[in-house]
C-alpha positions, 0 to 999 in steps of 0.5 A: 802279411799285415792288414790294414795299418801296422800300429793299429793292433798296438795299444795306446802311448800315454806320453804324459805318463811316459813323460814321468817315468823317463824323467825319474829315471833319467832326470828333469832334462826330458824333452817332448822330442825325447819322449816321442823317441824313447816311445818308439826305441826305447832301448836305443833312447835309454843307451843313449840317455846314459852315454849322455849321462856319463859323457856330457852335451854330445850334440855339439860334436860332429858326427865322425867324431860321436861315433868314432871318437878322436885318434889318439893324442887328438884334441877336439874344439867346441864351440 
């Protein structure tokens, strides 16, 4: 059982400092949102900074098509 606030026992974030090593590993393209997600997942923000990497901008894809991919033979428009 926990008491009290759940975060109160962890120790501090330095998000400048996070900042800087997300941006050496992952390039200038960090934003603050980035950094505010790679704080709390950070296993989940650096598989996804890498699938960015390799893929491209996916944010202008829909979600069936992020997360299942197109069938085969299938193409896809983006604006």
């Amino acid at each position: 059982m926990i008491e009290g606030r759940p975060g109160a026992s962890l120790p501090p974030v330095d998000f400048g400092s996070l900042k800087a090593e997300l941006v050496e590993k992952h390039g200038d393209t960090i934003r603050d949102t980035d950094v505010m997600s790679a704080a709390l997942y950070p296993k989940v923000f650096d598989e996804y900074a890498e699938f960015k990497a390799k893929y491209g901008p996916v944010d202008k894809l829909d979600t069936p098509t992020f997360l299942v991919g197109p069938g085969i033979e299938e193409e896809i428009n983006v604006s």
